[in-house]
mmCIF file as Biopython writes it, N, C-alpha, C and O atoms, coordinates in Angstrom:
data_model
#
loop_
_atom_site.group_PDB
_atom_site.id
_atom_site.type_symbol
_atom_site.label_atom_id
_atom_site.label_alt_id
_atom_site.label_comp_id
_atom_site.label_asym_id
_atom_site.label_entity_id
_atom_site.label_seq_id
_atom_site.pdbx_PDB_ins_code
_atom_site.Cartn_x
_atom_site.Cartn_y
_atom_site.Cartn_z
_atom_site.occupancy
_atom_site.B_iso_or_equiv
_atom_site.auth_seq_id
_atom_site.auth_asym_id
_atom_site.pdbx_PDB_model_num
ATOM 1   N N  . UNK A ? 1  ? 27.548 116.011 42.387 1.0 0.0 1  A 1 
ATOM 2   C CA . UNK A ? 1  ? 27.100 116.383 41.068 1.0 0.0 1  A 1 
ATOM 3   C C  . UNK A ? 1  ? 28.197 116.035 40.068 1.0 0.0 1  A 1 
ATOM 4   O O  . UNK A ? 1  ? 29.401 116.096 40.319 1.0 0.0 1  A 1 
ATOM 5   N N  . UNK A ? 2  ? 27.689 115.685 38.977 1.0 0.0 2  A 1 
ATOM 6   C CA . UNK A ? 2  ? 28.994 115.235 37.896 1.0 0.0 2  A 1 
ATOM 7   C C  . UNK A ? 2  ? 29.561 116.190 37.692 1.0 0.0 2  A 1 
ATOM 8   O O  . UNK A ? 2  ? 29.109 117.238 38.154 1.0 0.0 2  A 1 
ATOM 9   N N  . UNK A ? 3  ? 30.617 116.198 37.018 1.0 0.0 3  A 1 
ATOM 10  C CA . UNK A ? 3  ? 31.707 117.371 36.139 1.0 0.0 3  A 1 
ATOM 11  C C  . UNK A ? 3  ? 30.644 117.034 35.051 1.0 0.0 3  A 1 
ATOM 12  O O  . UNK A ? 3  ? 30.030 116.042 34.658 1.0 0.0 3  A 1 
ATOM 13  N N  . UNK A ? 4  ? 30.768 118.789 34.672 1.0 0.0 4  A 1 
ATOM 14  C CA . UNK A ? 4  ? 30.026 118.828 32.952 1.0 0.0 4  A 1 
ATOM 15  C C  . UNK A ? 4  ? 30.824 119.098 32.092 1.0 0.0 4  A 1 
ATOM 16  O O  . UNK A ? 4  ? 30.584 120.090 31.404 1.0 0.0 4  A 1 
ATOM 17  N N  . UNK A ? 5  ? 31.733 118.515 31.900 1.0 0.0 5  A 1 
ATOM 18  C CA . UNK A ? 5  ? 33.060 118.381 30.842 1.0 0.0 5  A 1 
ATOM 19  C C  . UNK A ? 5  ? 34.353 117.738 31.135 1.0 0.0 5  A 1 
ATOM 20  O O  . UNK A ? 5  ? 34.578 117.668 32.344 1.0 0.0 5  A 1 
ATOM 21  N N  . UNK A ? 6  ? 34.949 117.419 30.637 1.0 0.0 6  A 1 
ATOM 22  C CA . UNK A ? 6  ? 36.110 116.400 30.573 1.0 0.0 6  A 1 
ATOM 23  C C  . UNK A ? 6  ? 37.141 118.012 30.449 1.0 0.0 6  A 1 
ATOM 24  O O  . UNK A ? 6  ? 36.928 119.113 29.941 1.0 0.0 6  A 1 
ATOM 25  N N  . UNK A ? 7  ? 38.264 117.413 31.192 1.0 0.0 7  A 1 
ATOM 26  C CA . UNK A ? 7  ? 39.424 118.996 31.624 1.0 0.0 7  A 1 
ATOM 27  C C  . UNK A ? 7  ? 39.613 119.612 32.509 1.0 0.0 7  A 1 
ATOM 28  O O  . UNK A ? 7  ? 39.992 118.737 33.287 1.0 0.0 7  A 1 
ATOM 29  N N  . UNK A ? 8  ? 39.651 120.589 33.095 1.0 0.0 8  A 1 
ATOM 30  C CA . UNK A ? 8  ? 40.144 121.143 34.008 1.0 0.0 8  A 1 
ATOM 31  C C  . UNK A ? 8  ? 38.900 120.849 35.035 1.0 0.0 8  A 1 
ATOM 32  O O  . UNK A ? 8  ? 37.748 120.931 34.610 1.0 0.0 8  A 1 
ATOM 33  N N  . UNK A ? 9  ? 39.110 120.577 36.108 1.0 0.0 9  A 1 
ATOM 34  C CA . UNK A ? 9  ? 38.123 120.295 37.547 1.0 0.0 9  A 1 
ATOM 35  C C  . UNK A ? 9  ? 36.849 121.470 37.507 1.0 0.0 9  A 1 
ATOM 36  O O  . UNK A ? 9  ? 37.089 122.558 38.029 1.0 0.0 9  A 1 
ATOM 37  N N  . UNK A ? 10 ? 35.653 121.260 36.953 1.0 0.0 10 A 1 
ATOM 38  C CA . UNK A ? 10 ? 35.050 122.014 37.791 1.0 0.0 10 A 1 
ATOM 39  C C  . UNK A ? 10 ? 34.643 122.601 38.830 1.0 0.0 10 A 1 
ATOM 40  O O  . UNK A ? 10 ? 34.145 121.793 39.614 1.0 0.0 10 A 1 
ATOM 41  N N  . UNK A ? 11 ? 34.625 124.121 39.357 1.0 0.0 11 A 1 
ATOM 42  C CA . UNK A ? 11 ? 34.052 123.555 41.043 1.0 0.0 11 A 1 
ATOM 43  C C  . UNK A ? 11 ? 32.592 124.452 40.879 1.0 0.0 11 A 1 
ATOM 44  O O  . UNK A ? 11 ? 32.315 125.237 39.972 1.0 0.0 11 A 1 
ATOM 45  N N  . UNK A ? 12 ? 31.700 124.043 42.142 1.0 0.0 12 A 1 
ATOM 46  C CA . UNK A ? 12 ? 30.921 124.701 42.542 1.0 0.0 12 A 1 
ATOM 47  C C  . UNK A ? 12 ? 30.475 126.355 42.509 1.0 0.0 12 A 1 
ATOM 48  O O  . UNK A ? 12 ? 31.527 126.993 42.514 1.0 0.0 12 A 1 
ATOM 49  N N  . UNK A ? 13 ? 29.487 127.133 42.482 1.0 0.0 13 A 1 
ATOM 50  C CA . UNK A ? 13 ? 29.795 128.207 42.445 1.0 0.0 13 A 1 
ATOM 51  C C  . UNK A ? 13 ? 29.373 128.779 43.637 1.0 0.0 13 A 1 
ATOM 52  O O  . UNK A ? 13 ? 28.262 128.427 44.033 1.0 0.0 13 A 1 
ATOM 53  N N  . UNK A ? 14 ? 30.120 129.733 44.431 1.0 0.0 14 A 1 
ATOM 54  C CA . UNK A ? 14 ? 30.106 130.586 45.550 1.0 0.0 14 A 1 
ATOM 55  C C  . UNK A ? 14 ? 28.468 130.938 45.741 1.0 0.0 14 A 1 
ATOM 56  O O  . UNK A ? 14 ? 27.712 130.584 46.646 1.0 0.0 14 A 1 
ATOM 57  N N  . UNK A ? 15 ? 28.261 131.577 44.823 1.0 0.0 15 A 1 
ATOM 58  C CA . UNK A ? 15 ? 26.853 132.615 44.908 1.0 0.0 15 A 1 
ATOM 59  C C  . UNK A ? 15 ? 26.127 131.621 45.249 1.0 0.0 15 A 1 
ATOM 60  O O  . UNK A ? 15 ? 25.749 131.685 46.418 1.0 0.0 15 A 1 
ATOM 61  N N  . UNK A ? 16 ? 25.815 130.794 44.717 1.0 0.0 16 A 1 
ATOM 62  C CA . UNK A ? 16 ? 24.291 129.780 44.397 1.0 0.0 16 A 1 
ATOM 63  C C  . UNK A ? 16 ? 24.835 128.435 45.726 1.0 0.0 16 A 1 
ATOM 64  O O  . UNK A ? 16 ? 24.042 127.795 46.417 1.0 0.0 16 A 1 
ATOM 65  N N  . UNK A ? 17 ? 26.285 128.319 45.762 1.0 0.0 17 A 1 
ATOM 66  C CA . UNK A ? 17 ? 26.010 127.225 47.167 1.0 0.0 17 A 1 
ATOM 67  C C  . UNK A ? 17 ? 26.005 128.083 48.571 1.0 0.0 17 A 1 
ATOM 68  O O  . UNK A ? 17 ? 25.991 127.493 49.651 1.0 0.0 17 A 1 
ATOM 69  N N  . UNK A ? 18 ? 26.017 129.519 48.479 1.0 0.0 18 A 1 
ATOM 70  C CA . UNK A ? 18 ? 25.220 129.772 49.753 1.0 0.0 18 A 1 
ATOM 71  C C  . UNK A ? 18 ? 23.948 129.853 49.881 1.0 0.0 18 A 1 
ATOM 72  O O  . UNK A ? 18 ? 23.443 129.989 50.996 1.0 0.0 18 A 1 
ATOM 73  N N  . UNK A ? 19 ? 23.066 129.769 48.528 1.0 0.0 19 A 1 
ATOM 74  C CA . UNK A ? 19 ? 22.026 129.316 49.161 1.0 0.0 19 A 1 
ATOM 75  C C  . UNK A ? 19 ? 21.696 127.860 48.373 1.0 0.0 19 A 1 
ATOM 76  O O  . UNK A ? 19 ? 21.384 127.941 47.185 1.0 0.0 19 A 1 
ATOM 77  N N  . UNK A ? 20 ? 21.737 126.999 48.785 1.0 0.0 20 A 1 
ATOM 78  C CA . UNK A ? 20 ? 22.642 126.082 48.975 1.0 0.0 20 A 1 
ATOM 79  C C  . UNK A ? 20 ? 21.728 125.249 47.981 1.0 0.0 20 A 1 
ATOM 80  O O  . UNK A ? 20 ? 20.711 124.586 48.183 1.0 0.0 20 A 1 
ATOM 81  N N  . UNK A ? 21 ? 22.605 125.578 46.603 1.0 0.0 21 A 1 
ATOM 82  C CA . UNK A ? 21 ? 22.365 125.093 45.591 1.0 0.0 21 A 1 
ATOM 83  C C  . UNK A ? 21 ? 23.415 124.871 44.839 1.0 0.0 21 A 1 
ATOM 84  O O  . UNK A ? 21 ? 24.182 125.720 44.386 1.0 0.0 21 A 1 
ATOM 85  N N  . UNK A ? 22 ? 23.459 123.554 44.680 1.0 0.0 22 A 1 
ATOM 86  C CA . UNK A ? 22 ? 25.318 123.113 44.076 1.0 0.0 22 A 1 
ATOM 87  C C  . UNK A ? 22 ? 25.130 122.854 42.556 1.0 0.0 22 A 1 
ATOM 88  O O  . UNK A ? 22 ? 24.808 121.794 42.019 1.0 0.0 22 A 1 
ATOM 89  N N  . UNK A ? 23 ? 25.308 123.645 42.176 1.0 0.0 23 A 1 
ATOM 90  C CA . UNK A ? 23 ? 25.794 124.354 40.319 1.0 0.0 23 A 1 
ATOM 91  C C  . UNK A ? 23 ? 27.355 124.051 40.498 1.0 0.0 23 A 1 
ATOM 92  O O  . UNK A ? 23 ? 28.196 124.243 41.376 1.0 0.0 23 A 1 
ATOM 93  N N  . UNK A ? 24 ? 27.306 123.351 38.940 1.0 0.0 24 A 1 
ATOM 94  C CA . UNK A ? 24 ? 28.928 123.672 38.680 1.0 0.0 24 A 1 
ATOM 95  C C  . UNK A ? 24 ? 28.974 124.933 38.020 1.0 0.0 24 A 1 
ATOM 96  O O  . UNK A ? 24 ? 28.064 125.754 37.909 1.0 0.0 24 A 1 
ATOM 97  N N  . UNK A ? 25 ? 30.514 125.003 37.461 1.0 0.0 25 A 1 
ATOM 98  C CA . UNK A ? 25 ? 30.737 126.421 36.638 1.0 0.0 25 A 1 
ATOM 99  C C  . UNK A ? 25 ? 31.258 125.916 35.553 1.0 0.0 25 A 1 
ATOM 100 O O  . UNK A ? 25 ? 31.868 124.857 35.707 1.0 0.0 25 A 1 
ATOM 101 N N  . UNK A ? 26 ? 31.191 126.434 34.315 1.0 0.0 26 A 1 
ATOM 102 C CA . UNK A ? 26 ? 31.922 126.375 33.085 1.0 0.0 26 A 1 
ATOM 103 C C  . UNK A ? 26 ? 33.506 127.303 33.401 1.0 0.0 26 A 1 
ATOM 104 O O  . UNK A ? 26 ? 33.552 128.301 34.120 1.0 0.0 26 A 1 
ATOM 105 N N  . UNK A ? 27 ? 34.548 126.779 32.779 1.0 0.0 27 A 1 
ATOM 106 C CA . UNK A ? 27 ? 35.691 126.974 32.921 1.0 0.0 27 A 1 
ATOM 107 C C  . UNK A ? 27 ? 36.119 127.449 31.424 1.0 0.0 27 A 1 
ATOM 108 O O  . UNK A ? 27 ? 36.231 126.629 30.513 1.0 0.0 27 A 1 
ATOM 109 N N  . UNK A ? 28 ? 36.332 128.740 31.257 1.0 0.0 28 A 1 
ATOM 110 C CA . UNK A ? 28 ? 37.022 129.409 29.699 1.0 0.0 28 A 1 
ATOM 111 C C  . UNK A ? 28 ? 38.337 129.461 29.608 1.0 0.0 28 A 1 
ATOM 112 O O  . UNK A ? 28 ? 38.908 130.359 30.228 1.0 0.0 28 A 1 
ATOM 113 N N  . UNK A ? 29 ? 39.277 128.325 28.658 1.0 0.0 29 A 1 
ATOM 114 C CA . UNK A ? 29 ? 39.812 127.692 28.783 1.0 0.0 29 A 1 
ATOM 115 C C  . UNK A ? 29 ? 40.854 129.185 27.986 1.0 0.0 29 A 1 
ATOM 116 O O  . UNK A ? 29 ? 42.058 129.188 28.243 1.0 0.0 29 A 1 
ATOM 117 N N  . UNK A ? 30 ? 40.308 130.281 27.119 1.0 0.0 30 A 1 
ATOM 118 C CA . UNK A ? 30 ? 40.739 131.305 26.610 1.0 0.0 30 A 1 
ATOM 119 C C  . UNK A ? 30 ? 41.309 132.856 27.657 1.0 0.0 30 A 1 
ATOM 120 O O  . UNK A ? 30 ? 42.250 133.612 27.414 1.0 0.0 30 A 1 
ATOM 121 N N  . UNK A ? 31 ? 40.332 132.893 28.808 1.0 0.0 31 A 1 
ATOM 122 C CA . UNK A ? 31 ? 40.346 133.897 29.516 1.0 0.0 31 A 1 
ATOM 123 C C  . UNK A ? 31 ? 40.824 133.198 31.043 1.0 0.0 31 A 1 
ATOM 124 O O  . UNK A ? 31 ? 41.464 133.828 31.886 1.0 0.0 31 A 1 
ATOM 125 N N  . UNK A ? 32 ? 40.407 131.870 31.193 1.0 0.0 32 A 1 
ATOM 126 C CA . UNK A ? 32 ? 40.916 131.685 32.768 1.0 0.0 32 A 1 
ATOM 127 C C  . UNK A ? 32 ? 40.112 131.767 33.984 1.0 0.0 32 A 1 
ATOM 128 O O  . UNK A ? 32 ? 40.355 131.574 35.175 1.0 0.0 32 A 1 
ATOM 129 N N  . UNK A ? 33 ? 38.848 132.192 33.166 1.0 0.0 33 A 1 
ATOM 130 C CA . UNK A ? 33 ? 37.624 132.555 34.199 1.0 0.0 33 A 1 
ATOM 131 C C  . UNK A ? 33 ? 36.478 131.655 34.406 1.0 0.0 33 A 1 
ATOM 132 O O  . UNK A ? 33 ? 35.592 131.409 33.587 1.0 0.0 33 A 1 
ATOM 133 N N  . UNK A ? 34 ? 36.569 131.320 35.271 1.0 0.0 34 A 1 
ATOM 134 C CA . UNK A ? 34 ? 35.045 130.436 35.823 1.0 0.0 34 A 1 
ATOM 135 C C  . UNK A ? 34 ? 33.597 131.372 35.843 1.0 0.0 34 A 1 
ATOM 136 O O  . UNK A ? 34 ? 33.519 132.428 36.471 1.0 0.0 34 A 1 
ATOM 137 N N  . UNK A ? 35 ? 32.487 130.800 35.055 1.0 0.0 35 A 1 
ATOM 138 C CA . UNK A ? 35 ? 31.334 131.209 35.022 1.0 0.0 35 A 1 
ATOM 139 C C  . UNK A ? 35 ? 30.182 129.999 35.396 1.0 0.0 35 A 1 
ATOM 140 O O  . UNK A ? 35 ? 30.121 128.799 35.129 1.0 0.0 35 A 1 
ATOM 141 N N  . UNK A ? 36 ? 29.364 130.875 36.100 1.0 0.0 36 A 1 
ATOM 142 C CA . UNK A ? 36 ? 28.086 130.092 36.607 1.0 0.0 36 A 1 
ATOM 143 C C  . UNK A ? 36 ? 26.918 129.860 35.844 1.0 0.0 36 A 1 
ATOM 144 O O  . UNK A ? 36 ? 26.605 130.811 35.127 1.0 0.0 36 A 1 
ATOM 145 N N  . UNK A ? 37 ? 26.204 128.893 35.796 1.0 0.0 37 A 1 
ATOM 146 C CA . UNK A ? 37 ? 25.729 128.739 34.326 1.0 0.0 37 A 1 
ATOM 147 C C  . UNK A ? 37 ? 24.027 129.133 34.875 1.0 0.0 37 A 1 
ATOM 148 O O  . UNK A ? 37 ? 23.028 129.081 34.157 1.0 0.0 37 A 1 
ATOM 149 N N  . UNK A ? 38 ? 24.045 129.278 35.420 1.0 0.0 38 A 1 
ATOM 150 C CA . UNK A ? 38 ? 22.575 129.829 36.670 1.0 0.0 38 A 1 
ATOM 151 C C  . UNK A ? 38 ? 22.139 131.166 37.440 1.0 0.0 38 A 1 
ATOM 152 O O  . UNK A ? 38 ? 21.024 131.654 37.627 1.0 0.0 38 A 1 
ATOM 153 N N  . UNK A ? 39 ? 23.908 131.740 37.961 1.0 0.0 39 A 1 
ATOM 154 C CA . UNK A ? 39 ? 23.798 133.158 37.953 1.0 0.0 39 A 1 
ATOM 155 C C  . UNK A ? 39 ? 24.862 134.352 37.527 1.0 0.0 39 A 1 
ATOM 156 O O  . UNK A ? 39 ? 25.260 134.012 36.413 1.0 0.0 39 A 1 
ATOM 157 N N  . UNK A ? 40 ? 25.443 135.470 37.859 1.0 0.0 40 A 1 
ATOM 158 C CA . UNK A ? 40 ? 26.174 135.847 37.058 1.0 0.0 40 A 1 
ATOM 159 C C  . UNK A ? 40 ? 27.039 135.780 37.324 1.0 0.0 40 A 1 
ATOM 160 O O  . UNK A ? 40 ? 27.571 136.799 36.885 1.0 0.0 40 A 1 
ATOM 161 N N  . UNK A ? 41 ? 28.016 135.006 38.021 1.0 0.0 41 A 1 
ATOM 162 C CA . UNK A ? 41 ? 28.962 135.293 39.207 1.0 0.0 41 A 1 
ATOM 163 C C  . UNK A ? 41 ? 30.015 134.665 38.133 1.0 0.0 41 A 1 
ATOM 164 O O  . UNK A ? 41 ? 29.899 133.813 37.251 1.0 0.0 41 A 1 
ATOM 165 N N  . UNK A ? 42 ? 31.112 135.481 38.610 1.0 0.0 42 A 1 
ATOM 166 C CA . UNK A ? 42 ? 32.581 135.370 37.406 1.0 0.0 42 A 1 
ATOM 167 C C  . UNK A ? 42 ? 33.739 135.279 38.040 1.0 0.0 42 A 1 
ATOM 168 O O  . UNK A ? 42 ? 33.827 136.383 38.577 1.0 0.0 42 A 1 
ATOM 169 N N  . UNK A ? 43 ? 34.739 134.640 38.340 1.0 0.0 43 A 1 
ATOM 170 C CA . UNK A ? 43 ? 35.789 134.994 38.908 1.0 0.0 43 A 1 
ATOM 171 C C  . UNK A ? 43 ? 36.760 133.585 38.460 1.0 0.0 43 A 1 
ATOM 172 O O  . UNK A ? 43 ? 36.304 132.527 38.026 1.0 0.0 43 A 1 
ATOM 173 N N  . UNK A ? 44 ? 38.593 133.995 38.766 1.0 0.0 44 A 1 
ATOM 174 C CA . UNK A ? 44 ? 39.278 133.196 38.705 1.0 0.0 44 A 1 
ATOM 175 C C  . UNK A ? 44 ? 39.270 131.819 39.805 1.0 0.0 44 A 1 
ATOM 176 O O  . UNK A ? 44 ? 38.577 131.466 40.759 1.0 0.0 44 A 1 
ATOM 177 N N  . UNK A ? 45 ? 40.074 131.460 39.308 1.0 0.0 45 A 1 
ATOM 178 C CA . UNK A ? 45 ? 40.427 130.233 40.536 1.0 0.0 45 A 1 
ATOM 179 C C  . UNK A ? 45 ? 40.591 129.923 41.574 1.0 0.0 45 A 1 
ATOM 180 O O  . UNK A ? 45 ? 40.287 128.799 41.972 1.0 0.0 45 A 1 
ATOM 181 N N  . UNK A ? 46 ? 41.169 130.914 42.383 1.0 0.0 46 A 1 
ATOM 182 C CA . UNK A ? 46 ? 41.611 131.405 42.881 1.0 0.0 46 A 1 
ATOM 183 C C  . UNK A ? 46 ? 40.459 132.297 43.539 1.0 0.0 46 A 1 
ATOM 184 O O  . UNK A ? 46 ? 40.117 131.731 44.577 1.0 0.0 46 A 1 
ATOM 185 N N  . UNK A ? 47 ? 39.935 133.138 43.398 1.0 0.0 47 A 1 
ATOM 186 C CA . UNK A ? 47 ? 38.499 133.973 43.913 1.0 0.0 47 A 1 
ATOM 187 C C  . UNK A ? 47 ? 37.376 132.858 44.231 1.0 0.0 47 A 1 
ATOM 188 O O  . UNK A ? 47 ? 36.744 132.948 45.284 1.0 0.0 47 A 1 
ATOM 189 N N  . UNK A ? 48 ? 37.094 131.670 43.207 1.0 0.0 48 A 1 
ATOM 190 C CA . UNK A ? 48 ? 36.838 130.989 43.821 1.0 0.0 48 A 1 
ATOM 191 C C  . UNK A ? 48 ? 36.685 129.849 44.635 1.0 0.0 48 A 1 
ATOM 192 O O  . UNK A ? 48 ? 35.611 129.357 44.983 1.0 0.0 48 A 1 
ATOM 193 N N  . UNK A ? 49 ? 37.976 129.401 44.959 1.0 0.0 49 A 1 
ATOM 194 C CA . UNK A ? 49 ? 38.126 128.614 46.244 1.0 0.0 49 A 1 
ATOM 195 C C  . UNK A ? 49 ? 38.296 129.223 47.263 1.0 0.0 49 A 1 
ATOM 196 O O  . UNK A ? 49 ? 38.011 128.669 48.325 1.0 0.0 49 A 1 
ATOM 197 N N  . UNK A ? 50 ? 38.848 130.639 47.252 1.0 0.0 50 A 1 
ATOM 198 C CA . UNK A ? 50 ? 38.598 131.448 48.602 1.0 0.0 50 A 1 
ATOM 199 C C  . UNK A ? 50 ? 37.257 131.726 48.774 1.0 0.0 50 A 1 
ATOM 200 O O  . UNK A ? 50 ? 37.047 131.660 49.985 1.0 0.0 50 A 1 
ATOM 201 N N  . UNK A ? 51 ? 36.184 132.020 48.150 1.0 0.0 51 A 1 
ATOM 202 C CA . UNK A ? 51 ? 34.964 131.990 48.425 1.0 0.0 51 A 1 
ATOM 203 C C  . UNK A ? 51 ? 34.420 130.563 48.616 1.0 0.0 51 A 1 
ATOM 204 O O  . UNK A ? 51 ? 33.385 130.666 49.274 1.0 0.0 51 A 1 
ATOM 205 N N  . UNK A ? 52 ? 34.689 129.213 48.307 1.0 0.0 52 A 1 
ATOM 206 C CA . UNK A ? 52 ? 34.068 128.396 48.764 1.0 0.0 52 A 1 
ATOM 207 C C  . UNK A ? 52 ? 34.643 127.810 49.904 1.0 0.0 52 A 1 
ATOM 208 O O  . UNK A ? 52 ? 33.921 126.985 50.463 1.0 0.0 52 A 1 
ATOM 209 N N  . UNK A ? 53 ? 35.997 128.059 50.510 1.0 0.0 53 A 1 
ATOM 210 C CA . UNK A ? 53 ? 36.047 128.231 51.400 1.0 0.0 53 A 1 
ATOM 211 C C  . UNK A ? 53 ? 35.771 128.789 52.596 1.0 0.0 53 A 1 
ATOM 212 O O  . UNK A ? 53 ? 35.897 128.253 53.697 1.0 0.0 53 A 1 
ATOM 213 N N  . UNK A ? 54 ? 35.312 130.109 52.304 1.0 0.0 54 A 1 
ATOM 214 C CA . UNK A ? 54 ? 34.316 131.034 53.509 1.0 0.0 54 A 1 
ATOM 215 C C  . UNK A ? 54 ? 33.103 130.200 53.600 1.0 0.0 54 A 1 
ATOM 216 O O  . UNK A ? 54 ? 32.620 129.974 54.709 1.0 0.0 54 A 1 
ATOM 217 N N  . UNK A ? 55 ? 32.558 129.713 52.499 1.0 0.0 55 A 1 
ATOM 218 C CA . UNK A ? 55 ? 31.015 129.310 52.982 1.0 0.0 55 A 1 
ATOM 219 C C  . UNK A ? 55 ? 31.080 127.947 53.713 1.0 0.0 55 A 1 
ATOM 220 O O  . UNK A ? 55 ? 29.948 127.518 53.934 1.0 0.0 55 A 1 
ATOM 221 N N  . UNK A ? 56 ? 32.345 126.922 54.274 1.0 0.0 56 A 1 
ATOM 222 C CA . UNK A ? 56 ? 32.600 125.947 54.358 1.0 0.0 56 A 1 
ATOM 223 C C  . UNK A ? 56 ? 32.423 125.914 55.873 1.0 0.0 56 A 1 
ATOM 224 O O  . UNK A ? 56 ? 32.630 124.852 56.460 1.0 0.0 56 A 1 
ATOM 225 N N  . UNK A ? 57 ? 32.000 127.165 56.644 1.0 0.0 57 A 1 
ATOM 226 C CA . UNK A ? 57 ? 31.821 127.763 57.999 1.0 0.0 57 A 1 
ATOM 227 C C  . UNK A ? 57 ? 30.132 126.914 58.680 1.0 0.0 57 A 1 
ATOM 228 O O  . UNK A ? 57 ? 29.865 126.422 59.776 1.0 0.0 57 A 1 
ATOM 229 N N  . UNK A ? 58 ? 29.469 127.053 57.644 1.0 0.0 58 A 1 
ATOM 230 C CA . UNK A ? 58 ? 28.258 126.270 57.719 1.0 0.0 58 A 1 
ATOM 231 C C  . UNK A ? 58 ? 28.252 125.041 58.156 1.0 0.0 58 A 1 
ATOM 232 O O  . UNK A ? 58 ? 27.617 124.708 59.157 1.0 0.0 58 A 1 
ATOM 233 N N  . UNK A ? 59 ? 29.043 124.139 57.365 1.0 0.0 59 A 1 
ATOM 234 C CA . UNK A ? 59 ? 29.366 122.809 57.477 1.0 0.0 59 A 1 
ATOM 235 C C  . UNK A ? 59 ? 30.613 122.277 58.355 1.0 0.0 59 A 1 
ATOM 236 O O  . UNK A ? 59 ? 31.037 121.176 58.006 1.0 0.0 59 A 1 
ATOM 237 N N  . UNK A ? 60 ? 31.284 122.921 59.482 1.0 0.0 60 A 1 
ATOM 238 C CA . UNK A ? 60 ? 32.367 122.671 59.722 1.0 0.0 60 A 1 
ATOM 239 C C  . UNK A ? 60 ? 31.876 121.493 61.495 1.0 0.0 60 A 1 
ATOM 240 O O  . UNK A ? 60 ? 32.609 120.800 62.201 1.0 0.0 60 A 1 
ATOM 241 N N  . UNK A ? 61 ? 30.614 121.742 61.570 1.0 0.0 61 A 1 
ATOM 242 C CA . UNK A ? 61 ? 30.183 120.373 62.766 1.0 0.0 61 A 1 
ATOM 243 C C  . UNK A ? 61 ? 29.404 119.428 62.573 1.0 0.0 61 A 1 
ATOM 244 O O  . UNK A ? 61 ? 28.771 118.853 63.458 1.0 0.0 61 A 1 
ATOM 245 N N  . UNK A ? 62 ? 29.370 119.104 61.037 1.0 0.0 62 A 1 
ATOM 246 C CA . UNK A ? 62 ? 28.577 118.485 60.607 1.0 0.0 62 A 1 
ATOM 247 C C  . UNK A ? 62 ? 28.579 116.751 61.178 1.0 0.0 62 A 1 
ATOM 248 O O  . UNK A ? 62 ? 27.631 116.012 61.446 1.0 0.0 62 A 1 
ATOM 249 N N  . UNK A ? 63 ? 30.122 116.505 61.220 1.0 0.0 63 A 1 
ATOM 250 C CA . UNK A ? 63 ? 30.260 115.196 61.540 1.0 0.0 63 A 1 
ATOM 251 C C  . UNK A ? 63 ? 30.803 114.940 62.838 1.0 0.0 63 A 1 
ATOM 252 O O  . UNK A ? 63 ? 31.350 113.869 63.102 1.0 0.0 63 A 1 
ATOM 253 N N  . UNK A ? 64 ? 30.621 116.299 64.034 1.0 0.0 64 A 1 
ATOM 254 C CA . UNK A ? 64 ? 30.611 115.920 65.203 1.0 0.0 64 A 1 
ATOM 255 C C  . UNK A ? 64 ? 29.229 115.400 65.812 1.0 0.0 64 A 1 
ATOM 256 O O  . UNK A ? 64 ? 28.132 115.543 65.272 1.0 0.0 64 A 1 
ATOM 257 N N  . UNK A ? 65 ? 29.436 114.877 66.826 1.0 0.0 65 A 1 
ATOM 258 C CA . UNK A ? 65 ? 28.300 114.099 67.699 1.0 0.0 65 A 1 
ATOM 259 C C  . UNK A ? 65 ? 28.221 115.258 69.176 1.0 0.0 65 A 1 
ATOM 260 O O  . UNK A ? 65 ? 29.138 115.429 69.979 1.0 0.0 65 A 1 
ATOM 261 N N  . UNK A ? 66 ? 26.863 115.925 69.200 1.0 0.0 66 A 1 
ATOM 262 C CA . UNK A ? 66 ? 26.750 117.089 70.459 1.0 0.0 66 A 1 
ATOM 263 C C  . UNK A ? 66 ? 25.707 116.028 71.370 1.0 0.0 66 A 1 
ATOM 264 O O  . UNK A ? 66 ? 24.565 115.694 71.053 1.0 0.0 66 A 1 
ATOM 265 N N  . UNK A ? 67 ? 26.613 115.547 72.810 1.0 0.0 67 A 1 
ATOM 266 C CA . UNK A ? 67 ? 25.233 114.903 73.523 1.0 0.0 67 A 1 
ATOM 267 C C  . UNK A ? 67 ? 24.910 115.560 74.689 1.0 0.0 67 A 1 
ATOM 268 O O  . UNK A ? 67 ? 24.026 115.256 75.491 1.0 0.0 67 A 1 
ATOM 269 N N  . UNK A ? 68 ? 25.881 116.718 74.742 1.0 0.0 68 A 1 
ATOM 270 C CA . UNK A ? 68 ? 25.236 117.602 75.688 1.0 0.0 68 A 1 
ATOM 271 C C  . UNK A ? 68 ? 25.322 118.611 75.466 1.0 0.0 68 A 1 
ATOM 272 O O  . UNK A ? 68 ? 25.951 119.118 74.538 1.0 0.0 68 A 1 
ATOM 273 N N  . UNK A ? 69 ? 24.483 119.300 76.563 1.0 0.0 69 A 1 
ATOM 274 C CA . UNK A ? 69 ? 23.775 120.485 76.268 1.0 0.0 69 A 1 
ATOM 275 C C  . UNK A ? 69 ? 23.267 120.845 77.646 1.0 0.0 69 A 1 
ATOM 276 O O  . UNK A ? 69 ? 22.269 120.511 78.286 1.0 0.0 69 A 1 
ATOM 277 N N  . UNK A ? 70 ? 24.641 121.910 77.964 1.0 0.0 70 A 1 
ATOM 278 C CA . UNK A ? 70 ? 24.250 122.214 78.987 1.0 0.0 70 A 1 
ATOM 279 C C  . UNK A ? 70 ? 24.627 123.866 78.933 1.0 0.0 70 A 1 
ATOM 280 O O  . UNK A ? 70 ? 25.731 124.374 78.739 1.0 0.0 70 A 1 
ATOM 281 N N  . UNK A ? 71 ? 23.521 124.424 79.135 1.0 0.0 71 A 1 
ATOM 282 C CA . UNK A ? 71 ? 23.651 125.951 78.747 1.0 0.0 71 A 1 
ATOM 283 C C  . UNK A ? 71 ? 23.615 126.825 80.231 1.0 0.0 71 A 1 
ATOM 284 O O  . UNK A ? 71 ? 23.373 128.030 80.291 1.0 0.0 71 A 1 
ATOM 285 N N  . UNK A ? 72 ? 23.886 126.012 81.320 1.0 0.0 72 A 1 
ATOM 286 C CA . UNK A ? 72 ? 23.759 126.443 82.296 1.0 0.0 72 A 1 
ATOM 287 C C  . UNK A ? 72 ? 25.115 127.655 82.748 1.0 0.0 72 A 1 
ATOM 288 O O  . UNK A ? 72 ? 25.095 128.225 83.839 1.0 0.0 72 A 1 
#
C-alpha cells in the first residue's frame, strides 16, 4: 500500500491488520502519536511495532515448503 504522505514512515495499523486489513496510520507530527484512519486505535511508535510484531506470528511459514506430513 502507498505511504499517504511524504515524512515520517507510515506503518500499518495493529487493530485492522489482524483482521487482515492493511490501513496505514496518520502520524501527528505535534503529539507523536499514530492514528488509524478506519478504527480507533492510538498509540506511539513504539506500541506500534511491538504490536505489529506480535501479529507477524501468522505469517512466520509463509515461505517455507511442508512436503511432509506425517502425523504418525
Amino acid at each position: 500500500m502507498a505511504q499517504l504522505g511524504k515524512g515520517k514512515l507510515n506503518y500499518r495499523c495493529p487493530s485492522c491488520f489482524m483482521r487482515d486489513l492493511d490501513i496505514d496510520m496518520f502520524y501527528n507530527k505535534d503529539t507523536g502519536i499514530y492514528s488509524c484512519i478506519r478504527c480507533p486505535y492510538r498509540g506511539d511508535e513504539a506500541d506500534v511495532l511491538a504490536k505489529n510484531e506480535d501479529i507477524r506470528y501468522r505469517y512466520r511459514a509463509m515461505y517455507e515448503r511442508f512436503d511432509k506430513f506425517d502425523f504418525d
